[in-house]
Steps between C-alpha positions, in 0.01 A plus 500: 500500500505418877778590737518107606577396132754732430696385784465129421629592168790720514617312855497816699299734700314816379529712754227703630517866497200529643502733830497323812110486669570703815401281841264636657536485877197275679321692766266297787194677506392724808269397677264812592490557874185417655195788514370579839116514534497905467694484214245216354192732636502880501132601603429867589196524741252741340442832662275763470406860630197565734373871513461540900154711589684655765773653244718508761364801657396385843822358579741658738841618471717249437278251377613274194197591351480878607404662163518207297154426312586117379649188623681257262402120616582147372243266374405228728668123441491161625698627756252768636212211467672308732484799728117588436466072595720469773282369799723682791499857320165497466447375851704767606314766271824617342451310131405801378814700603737278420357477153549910477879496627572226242302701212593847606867598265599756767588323811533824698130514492326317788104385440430576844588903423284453186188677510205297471385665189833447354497147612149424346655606125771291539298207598297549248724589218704148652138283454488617141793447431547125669156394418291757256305739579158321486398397861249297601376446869182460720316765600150591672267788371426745723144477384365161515814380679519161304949375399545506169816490252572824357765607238715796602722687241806591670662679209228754572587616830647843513665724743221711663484887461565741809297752498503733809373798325180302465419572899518831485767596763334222714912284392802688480878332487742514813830361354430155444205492695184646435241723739108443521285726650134294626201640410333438822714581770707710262791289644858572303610104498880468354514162320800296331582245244489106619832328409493099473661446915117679537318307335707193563441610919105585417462127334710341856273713756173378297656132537569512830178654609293247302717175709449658828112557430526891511294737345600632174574884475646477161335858436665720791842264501472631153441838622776497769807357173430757283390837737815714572379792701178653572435861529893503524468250802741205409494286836330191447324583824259790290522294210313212662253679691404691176446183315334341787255855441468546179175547350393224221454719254858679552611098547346474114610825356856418625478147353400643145751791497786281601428237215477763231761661631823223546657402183387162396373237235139565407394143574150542386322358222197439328258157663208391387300216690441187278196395791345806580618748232618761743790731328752739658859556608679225679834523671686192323588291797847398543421135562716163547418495122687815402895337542358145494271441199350170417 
């Protein structure tokens, strides 16, 4: 029987025992505060660890990388492309160094007190990194002197071996430096390391010498960056007249030492002709292809 009929019949309300429904209090909605873009986007820029082929040996006191035998680097992004693109850096020649303080973690360390060698494995280590390590570019054999493309492997490249006991007393170490005796004049020649501000300077004089219609003495400007002292003579005075004197073949022998000698990337690799079949070792050329392939 219904509640409704009972109450028509009897003339009176039932009435309900039932417990109240509790109210339940109406809440407006929050609306959630807006997200900035880095809360949106969190992206980490990939980093990795480059064994140096100096391993921080030739560094001096007080040197960031005095003793250290890696460098931890970024990987490149479209920000570093626009560098490596930018019309007035590369007018101004400094693309390439602005692209190594942006991808270098520890800003203490300037690319111009990088040594070259150093520099070369970060470059390189950068390339792979940015663009893979398969590089192709234009070169001429040595042979038959026709341009063809060639296919370098960059991932192949490896820090080259110093081996001074090799000359047989002929090298010996002086601090950072290192000491060649000649074999001709039997000349004691006291040579350093090349930072970047060298090579950078090297690159300028060659530039500036080719606009004003000068010779080119890349050799002995060579000679007079990286020769300390000779025969404990230091003065740039017996330093250029020895150079200016020095037999070819001591010239050649000094050449060869000096590249075995400084740490570096072993940038040779295997070539063989596709015209004239000629095979041998070729130095792969850092070309506008190697940070800007097509």
């Amino acid at each position: 029987m219904s509640i409704r009929n009972n109450e028509d019949r009897l003339g009176a309300k039932i009435p309900d025992e039932s417990p109240p429904i509790p109210q339940v209090e109406q809440q407006t909605p929050q609306t959630p505060p807006p997200q900035t873009p880095s809360a949106t986007f969190s992206f980490a820029t990939p980093t990795e660890v480059v064994e140096l082929p100096s391993g921080g040996k030739y560094y001096p006191e007080g040197h960031p990388l005095r003793g250290v035998d890696t460098i931890e680097i970024k990987h490149m992004t479209a920000k570093e492309e626009d560098i490596l693109t930018s019309r007035s850096l590369l007018k101004k020649g400094v693309a390439i160094d602005r692209l190594l303080q942006n991808i270098i973690v520890d800003k203490r360390i300037n690319p111009d007190d990088l040594l070259v060698g150093d520099k070369n494995a970060i470059l390189i280590a950068t390339r792979i990194a940015g663009y893979g390590s398969d590089y192709e570019t234009r070169v001429s054999c040595p042979a038959c002197m026709e341009s063809t493309k060639n296919s370098f492997y960059l991932n192949r490249l490896q820090p080259s071996n110093i081996e001074i006991e090799r000359f047989e007393g002929a090298v010996t170490r002086k601090g950072e430096n290192f000491l060649i005796v000649l074999p001709k004049t039997g000349v004691q020649v006291e040579v350093r390391l090349l930072y970047g501000r060298d090579e950078k300077f090297l690159a300028e004089a060659m530039k500036m010498k080719r606009k004003n219609n000068l010779p080119d003495s890349t050799l002995t400007d060579q000679f007079r960056m990286f020769i300390a002292s000779v025969n404990g003579h230091d003065d740039r005075q017996s330093i250029n007249m020895f150079i200016d004197s020095m037999p070819a073949s001591d010239s050649r022998f000094l050449r060869s030492v000096y590249e075995k000698v400084v740490p570096n990337i072993d940038m040779k690799q295997n070539f063989i002709c596709i015209n004239c079949g000629h095979e041998g070792d070729m130095e792969v050329p850092l070309s506008a292809d190697f940070f800007w392939p097509k």
